[in-house]
Backbone as CSV, one residue per row, in Angstrom:
resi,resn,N_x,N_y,N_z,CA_x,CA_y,CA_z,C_x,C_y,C_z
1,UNK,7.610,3.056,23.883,6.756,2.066,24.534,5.891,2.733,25.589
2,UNK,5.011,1.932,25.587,3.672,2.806,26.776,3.997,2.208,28.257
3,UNK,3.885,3.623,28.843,4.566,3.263,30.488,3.411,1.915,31.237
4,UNK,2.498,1.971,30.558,1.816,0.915,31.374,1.857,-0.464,30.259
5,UNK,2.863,-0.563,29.307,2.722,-1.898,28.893,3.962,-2.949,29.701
6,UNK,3.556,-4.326,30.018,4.610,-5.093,30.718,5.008,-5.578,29.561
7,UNK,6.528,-5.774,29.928,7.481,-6.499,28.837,7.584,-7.528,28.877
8,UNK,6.944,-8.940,28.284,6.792,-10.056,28.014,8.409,-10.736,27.723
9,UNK,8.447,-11.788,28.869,9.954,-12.419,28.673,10.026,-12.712,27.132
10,UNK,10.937,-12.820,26.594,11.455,-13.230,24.935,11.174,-14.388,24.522
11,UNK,11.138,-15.874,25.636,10.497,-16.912,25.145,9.117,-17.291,24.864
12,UNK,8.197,-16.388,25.919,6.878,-15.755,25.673,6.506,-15.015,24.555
13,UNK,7.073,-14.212,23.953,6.877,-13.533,22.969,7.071,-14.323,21.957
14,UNK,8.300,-14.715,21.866,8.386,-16.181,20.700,7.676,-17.043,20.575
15,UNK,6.924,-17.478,21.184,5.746,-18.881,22.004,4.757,-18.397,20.785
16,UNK,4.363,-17.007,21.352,3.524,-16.724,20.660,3.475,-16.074,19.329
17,UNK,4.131,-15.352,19.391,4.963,-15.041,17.210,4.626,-16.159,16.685
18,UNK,4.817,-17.490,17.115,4.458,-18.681,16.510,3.524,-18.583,15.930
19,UNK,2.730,-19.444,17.240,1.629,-19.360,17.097,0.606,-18.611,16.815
20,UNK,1.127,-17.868,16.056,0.104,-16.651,15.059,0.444,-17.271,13.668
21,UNK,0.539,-18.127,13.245,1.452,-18.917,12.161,2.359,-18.049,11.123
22,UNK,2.775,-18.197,9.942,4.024,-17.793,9.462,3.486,-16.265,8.952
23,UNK,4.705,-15.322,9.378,4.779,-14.212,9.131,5.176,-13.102,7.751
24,UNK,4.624,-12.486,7.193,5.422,-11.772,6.049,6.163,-10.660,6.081
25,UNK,5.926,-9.931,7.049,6.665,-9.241,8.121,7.573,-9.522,8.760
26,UNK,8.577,-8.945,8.519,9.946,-9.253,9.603,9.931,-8.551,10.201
27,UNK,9.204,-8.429,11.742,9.189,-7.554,12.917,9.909,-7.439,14.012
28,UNK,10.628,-7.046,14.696,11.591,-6.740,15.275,10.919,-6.818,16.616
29,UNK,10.371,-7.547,17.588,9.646,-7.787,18.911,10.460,-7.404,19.904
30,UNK,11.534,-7.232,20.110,12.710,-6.996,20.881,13.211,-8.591,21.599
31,UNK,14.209,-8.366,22.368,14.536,-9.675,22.945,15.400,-10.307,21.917
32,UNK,15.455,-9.876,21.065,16.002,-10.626,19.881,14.992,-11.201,19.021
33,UNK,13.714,-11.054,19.466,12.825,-11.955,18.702,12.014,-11.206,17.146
34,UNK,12.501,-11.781,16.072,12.033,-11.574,14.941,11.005,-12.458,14.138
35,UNK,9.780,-12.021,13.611,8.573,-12.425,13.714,9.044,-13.495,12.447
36,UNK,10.108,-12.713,11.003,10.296,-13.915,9.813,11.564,-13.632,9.447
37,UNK,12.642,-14.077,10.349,13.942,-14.107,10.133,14.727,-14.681,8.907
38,UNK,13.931,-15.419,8.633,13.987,-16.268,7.040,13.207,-15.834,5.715
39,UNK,12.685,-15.039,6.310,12.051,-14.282,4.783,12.898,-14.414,3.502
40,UNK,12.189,-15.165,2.403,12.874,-15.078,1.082,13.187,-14.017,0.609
41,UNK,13.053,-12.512,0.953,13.001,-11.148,0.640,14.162,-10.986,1.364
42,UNK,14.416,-11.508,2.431,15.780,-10.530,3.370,14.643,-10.061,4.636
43,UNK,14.968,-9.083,4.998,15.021,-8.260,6.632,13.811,-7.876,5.813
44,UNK,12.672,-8.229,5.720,11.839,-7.302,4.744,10.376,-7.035,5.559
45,UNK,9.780,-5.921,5.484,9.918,-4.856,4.257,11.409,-4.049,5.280
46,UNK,11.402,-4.022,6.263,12.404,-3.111,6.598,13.640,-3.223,5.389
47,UNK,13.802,-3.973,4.995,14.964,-3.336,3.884,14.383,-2.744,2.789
48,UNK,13.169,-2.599,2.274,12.749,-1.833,1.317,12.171,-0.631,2.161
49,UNK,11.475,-0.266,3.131,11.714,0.593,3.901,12.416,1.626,4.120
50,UNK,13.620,1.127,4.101,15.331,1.975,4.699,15.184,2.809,3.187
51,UNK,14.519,2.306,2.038,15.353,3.124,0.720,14.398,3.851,0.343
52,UNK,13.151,4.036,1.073,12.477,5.316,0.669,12.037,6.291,2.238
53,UNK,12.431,6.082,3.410,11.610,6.464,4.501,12.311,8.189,4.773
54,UNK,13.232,8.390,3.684,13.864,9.782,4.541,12.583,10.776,3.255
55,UNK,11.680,9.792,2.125,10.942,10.402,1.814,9.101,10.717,1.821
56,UNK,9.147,9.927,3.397,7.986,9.925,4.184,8.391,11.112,5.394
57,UNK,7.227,12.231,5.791,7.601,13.106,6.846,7.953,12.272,7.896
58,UNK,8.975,12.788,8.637,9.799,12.503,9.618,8.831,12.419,10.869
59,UNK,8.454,13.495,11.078,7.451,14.120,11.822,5.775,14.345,11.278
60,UNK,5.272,13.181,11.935,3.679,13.099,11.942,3.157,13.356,13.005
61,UNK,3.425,14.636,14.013,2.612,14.622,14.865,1.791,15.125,14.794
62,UNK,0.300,14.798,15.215,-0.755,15.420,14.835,-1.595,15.002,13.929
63,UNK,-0.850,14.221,13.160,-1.343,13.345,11.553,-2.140,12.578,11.731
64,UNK,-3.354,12.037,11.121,-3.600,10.718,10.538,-3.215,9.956,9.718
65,UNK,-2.809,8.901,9.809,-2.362,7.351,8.959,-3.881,6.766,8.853
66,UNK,-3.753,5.984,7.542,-4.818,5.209,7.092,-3.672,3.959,6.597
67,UNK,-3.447,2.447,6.701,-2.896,2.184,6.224,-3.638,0.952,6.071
68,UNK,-3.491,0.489,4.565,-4.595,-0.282,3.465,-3.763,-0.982,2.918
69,UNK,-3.801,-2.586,3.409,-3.756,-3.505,3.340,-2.497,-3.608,4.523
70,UNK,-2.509,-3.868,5.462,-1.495,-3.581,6.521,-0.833,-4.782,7.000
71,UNK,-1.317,-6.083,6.717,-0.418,-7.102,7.079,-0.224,-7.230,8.188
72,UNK,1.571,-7.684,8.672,1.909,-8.045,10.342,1.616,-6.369,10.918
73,UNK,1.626,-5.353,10.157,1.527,-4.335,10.626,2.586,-3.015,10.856
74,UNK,3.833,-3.337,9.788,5.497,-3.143,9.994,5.252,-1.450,10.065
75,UNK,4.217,-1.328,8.825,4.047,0.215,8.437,3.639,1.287,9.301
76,UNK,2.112,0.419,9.671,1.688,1.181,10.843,2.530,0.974,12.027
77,UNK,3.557,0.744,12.373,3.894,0.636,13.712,5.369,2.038,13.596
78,UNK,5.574,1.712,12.336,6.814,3.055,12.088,6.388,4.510,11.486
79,UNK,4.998,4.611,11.384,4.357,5.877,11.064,4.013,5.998,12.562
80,UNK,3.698,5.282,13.730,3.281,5.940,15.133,4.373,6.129,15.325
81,UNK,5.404,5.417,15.130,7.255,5.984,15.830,7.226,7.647,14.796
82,UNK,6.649,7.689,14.386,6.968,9.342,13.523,6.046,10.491,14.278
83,UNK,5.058,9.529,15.285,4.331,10.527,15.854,2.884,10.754,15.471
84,UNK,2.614,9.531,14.787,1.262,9.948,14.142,0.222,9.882,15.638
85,UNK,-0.731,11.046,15.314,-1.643,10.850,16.309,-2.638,9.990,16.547
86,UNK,-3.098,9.464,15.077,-3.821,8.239,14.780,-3.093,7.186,14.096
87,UNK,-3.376,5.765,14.428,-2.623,4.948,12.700,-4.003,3.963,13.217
88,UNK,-4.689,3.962,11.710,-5.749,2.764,11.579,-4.895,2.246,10.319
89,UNK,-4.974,0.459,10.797,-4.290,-0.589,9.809,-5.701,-1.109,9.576
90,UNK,-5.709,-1.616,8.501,-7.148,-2.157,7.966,-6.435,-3.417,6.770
91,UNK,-6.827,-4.639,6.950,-7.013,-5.678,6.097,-7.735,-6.232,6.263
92,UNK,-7.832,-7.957,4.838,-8.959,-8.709,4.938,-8.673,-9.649,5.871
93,UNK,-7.846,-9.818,5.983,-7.187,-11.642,6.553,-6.701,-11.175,8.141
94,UNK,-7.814,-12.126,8.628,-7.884,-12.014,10.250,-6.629,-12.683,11.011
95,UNK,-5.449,-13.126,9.993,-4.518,-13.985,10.657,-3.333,-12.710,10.633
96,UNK,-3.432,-11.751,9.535,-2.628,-10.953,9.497,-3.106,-9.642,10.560
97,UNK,-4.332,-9.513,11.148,-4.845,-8.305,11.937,-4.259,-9.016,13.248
98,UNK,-4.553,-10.380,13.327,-3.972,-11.026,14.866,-2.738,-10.640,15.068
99,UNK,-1.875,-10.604,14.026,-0.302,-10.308,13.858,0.068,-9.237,14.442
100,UNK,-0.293,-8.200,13.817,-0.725,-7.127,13.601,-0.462,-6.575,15.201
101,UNK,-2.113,-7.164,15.584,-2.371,-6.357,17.030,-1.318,-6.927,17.932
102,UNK,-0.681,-8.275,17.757,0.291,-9.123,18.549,1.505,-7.661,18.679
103,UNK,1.971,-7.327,17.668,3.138,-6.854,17.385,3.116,-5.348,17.849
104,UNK,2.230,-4.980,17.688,1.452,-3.243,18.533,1.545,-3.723,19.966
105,UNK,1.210,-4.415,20.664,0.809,-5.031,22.126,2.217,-4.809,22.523
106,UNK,3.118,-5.871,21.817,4.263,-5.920,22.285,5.330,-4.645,22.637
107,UNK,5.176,-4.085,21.598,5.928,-3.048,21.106,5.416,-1.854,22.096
108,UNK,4.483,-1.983,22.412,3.575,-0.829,23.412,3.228,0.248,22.310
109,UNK,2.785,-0.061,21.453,2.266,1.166,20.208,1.166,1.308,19.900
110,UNK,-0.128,2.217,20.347,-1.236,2.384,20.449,-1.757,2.597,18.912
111,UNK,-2.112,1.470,18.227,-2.557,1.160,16.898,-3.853,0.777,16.740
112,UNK,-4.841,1.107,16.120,-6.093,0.701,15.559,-5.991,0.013,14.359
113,UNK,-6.688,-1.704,15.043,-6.308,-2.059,13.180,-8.028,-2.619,13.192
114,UNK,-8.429,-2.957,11.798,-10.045,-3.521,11.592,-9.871,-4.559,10.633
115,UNK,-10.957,-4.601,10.088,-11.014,-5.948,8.986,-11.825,-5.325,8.195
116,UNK,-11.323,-4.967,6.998,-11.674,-4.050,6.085,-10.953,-4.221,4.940
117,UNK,-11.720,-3.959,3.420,-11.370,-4.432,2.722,-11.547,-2.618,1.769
118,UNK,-10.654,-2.707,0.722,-9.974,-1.060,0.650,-11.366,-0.650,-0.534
119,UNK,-12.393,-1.467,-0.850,-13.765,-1.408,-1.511,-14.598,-0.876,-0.455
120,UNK,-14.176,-0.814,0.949,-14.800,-0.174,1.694,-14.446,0.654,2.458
121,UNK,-13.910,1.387,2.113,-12.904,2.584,2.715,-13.986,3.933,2.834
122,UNK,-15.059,4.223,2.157,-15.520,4.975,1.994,-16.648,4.934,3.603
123,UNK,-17.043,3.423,3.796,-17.492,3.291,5.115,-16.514,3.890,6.437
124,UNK,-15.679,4.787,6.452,-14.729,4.558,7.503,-15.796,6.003,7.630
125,UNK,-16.260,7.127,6.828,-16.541,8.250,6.871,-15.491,9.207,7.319
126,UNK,-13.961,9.208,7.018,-13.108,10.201,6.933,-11.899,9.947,6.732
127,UNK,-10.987,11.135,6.121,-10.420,11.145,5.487,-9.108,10.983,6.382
128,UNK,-7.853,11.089,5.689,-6.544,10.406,6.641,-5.608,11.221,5.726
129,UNK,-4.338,12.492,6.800,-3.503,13.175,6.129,-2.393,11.930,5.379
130,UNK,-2.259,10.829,5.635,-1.162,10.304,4.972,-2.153,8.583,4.616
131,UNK,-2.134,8.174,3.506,-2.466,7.078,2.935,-1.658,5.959,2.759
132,UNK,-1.383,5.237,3.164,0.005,4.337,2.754,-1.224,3.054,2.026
133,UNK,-0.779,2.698,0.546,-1.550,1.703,-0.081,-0.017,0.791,-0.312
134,UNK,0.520,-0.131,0.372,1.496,-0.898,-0.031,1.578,-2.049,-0.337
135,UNK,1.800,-2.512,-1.906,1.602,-3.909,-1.897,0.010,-4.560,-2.190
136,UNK,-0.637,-3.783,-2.613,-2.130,-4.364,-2.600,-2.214,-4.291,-3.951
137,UNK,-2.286,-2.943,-4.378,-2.661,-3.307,-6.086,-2.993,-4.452,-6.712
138,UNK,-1.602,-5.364,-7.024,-1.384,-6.709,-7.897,-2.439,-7.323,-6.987
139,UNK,-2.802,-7.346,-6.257,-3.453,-8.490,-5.527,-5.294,-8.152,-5.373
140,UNK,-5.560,-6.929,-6.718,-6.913,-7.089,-6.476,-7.535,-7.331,-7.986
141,UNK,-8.925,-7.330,-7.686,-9.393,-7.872,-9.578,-10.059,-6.269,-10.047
142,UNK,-10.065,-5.570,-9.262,-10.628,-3.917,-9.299,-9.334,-2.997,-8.851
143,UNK,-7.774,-2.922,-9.650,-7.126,-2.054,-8.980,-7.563,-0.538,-9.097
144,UNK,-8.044,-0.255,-10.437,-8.055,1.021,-10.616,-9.552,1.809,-9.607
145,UNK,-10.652,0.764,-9.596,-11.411,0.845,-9.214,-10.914,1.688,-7.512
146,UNK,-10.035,0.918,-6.819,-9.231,1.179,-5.387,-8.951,2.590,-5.305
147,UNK,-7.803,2.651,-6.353,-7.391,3.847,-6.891,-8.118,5.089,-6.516
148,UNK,-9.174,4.835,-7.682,-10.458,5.902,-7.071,-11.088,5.790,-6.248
149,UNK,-11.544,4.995,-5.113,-12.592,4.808,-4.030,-11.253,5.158,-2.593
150,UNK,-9.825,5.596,-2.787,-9.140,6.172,-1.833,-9.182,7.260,-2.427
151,UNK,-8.864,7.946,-3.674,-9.074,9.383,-4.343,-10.553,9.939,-3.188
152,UNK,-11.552,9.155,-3.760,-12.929,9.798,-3.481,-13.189,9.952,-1.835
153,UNK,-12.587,9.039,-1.030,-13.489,8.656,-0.023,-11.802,8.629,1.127
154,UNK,-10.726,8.531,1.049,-10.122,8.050,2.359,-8.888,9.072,1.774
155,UNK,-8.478,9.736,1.024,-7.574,10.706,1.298,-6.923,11.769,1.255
156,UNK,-6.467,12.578,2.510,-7.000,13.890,2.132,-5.788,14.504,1.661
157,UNK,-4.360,14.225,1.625,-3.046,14.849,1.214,-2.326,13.859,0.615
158,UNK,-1.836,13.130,1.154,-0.308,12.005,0.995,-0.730,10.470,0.620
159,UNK,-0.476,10.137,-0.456,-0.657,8.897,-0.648,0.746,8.279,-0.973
160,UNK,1.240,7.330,-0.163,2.353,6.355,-0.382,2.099,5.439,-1.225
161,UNK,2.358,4.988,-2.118,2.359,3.597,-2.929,3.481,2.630,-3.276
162,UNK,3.071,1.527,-3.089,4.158,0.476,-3.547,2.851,-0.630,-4.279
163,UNK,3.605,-1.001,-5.675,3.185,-1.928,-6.491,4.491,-2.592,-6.688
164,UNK,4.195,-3.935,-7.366,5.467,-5.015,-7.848,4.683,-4.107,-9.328
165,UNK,6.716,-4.180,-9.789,6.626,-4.041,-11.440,6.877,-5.366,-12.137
166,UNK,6.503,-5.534,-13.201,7.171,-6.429,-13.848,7.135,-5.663,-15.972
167,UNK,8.216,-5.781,-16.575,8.612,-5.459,-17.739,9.211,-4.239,-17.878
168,UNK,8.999,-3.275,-19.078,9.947,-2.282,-18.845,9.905,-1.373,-18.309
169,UNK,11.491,-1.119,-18.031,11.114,0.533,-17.211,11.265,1.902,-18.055
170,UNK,10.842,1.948,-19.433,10.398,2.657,-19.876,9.052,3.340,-19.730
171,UNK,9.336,4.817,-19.872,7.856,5.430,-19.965,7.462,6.263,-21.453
172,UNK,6.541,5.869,-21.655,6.020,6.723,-23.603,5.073,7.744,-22.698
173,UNK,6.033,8.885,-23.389,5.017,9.749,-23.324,3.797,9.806,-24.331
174,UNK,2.718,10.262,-23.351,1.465,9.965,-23.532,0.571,11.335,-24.219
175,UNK,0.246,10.808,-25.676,-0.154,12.204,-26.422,-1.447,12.075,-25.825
176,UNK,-2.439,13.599,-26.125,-3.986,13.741,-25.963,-4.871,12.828,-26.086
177,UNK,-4.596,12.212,-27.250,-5.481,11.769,-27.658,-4.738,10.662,-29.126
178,UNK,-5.279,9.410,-29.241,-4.855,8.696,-30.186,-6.332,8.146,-31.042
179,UNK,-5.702,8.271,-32.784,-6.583,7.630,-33.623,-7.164,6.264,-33.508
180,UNK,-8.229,5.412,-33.876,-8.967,4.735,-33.499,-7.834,3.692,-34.853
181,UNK,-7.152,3.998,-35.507,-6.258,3.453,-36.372,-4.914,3.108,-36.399
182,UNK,-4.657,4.023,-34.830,-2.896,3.609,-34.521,-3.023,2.777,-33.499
183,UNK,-2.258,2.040,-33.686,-2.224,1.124,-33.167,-0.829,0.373,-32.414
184,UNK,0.664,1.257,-33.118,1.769,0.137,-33.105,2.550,1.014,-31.716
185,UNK,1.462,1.671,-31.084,1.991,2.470,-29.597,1.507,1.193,-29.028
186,UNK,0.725,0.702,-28.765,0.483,-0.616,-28.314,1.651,-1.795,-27.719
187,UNK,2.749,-1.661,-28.633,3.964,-2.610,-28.861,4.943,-2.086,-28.263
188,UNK,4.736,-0.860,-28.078,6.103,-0.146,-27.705,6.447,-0.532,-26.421
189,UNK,7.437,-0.577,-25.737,7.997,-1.192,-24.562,7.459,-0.356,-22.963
190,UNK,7.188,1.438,-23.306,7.051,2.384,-22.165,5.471,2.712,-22.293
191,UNK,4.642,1.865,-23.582,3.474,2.046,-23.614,2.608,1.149,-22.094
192,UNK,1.537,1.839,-20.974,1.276,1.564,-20.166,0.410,0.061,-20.174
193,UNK,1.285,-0.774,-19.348,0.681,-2.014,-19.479,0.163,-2.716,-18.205
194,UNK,-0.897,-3.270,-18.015,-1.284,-4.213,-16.659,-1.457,-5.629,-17.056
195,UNK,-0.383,-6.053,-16.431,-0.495,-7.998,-16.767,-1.363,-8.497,-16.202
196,UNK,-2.588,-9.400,-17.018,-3.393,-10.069,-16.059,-2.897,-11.540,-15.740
197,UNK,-2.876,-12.057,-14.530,-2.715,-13.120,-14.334,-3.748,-14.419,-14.117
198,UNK,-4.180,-14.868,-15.360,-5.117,-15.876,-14.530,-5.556,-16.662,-14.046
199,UNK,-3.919,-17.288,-13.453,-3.634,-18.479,-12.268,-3.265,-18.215,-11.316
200,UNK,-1.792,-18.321,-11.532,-0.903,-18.089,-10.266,0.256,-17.181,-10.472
201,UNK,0.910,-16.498,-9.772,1.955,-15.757,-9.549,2.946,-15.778,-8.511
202,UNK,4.127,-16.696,-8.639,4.876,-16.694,-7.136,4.238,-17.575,-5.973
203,UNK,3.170,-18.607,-6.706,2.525,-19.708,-6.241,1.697,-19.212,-5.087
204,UNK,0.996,-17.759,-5.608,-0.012,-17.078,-5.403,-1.202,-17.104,-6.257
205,UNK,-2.464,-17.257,-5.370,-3.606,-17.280,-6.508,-4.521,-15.489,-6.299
206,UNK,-3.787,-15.131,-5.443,-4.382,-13.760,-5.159,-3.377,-12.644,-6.112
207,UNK,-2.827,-13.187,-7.281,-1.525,-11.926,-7.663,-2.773,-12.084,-8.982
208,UNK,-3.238,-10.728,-9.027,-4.087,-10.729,-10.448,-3.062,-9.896,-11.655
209,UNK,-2.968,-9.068,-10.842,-2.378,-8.030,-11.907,-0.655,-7.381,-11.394
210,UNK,0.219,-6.844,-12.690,1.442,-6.710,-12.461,1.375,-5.829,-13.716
211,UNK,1.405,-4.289,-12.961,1.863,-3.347,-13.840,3.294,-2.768,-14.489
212,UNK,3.750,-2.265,-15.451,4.569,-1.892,-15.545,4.825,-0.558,-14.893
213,UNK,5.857,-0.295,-15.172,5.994,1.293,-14.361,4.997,2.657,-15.146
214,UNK,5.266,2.226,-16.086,4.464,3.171,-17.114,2.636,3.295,-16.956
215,UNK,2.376,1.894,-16.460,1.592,1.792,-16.011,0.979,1.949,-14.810
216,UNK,1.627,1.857,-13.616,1.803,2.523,-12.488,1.613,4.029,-12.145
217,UNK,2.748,4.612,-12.744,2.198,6.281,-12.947,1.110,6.297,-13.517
218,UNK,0.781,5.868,-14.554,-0.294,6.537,-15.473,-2.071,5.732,-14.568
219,UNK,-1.753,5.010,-13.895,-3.062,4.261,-13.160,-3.124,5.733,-11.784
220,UNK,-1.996,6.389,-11.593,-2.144,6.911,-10.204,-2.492,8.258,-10.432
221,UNK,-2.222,8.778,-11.775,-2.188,10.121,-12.242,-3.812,10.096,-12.927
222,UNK,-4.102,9.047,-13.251,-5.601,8.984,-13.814,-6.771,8.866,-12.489
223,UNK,-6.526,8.253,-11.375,-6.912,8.492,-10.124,-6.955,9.863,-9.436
224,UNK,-6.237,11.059,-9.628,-6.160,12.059,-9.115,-4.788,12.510,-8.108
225,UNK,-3.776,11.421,-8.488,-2.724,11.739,-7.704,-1.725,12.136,-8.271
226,UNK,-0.825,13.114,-7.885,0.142,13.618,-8.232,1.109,13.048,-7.836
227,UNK,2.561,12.903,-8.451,3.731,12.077,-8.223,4.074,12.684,-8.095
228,UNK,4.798,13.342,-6.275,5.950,13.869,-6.011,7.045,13.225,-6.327
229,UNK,7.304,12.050,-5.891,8.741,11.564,-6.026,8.403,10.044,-6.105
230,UNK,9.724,9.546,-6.803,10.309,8.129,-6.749,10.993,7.919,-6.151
231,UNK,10.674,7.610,-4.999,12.049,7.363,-3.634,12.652,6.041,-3.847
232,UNK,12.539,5.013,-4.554,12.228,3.849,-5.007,11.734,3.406,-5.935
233,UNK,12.469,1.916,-6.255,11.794,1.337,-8.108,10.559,1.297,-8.239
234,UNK,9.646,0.862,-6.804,8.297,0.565,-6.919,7.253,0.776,-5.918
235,UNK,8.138,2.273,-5.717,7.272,3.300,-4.288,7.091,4.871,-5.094
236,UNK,6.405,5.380,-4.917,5.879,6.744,-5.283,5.061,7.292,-4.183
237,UNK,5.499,8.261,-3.682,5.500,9.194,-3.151,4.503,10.516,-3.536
238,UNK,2.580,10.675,-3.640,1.881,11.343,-4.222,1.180,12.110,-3.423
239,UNK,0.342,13.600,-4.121,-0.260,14.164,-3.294,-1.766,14.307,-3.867
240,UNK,-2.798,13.615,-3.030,-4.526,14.142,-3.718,-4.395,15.463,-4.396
241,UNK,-5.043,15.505,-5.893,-5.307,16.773,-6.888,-6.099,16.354,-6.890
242,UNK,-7.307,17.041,-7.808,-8.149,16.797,-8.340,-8.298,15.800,-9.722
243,UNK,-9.038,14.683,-9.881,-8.699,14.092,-11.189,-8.667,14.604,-12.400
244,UNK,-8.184,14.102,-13.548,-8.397,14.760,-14.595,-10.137,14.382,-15.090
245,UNK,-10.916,13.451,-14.587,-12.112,13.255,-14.734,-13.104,14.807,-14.268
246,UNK,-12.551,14.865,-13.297,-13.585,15.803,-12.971,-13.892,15.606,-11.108
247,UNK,-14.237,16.294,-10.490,-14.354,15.844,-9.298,-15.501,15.186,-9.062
248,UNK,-15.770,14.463,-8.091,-17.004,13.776,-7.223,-17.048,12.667,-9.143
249,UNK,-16.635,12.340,-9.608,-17.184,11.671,-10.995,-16.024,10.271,-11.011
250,UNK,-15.947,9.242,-10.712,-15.584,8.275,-10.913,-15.267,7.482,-12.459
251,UNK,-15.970,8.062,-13.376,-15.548,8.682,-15.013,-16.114,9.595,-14.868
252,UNK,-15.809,10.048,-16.292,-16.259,10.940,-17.073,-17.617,10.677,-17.225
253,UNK,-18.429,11.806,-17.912,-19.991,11.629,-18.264,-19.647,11.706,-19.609
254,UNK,-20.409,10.494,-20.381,-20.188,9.730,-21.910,-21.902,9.669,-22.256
255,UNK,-21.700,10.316,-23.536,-22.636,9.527,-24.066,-23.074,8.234,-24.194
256,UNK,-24.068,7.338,-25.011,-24.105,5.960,-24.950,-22.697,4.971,-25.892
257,UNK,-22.262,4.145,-25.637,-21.034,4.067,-26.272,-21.856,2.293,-26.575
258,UNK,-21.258,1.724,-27.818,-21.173,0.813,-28.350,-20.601,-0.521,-27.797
């Protein structure tokens, strides 16, 4: 905590946790005061948290954080406890940046958050040693598009990811190249799939898409990222390569196609 922040009595702090309306973040304010003690998830994300964080560096001092789609702000507030020298949180929804900055204030944790949407990441003009993209994917109508516009434009080593899976957790390995006539890889269970949704999801109208795992790797590895590790069912742990496209090229260069 920062020697010049005052510690707000616990019913004050609660007053206002409120009145920032309902939280998705279960934040830990001190005093006892927790921002969504009732979360249908549990203690969350801190309990999904706990099962991948011994495979985030311990030690960020010196680092930049970029963190894209940031919510109450749980992420960025435990990458500055690691020492980061910067953490910019960036989302769309001004109820979740209020949160956000509420919960940095409190906490005394010198956080930069904006209102930014991850189609514009390339406006920030620089790059960030650690990327955390958590939870956004399913929730855009351009994921892969994201994919590449953090490849190209926002990161320069470490990209964290978390997507929701849904179907199997098989993976098909993936030959060179397939005939314009096969077809029954299509069916197969580890063949890479993205569910479109085009209502609702979890009585969400923002859940577009729900990859499989197979699909997951293969969306992050076609972006230019390398999969260090699976610290988790639906966290990966990657480092910026170069794409298999080619660099500075968002595709490939194609002739005219049909």
């Amino acid at each position: 905590m920062s020697s010049s922040t005052v510690r707000l009595p616990p019913d004050e702090i609660r007053r206002r946790a409120a009145a920032l309306g309902d939280w998705f973040h279960n934040i830990d304010l001190g005093g006892g005061v927790r921002t969504a003690p009732d979360h249908f998830l549990g203690d969350y994300p801190a309990v999904k948290w706990r099962s991948f964080a011994d495979a985030v560096p311990a030690d960020l001092t010196g680092k930049t954080v970029l963190d894209i789609g940031c919510n109450g702000g749980f992420y960025s507030m435990e990458m500055k406890k690691r020492g980061a020298a910067r953490v910019l949180g960036v989302d769309w929804d001004e109820d979740y940046l209020a949160q956000a900055r509420f919960a940095a204030e409190v906490t005394g944790l010198d956080i930069e958050f904006r209102k930014l949407s991850v189609y514009d990441v390339g406006g920030l003009g620089e790059r960030f040693d650690v990327v955390l993209f958590m939870g956004v994917l399913y929730h855009l109508r351009h994921p892969l598009l994201a994919l590449d516009l953090i490849h190209e434009h926002a990161a320069r080593d470490l990209l964290v990811f978390q997507s929701m899976h849904r179907g199997a957790e098989e993976v098909e390995p993936a030959r060179e190249d397939y005939d314009f006539w096969d077809m029954e890889q299509f069916d197969r269970p580890g063949w890479p799939k993205l569910h479109f949704i085009e209502r609702r999801y979890s009585n969400d109208a923002t859940n577009w898409w729900v990859p499989n795992r197979a699909c997951a790797e293969a969306m992050l590895r076609s972006a230019g990222f390398e999969i260090l590790g699976r610290p988790e069912a639906e966290v990966y742990v990657c480092r910026r390569t170069a794409p298999p496209h080619g660099p500075g090229a968002v595709y490939p260069a194609k002739g005219p196609r049909a």
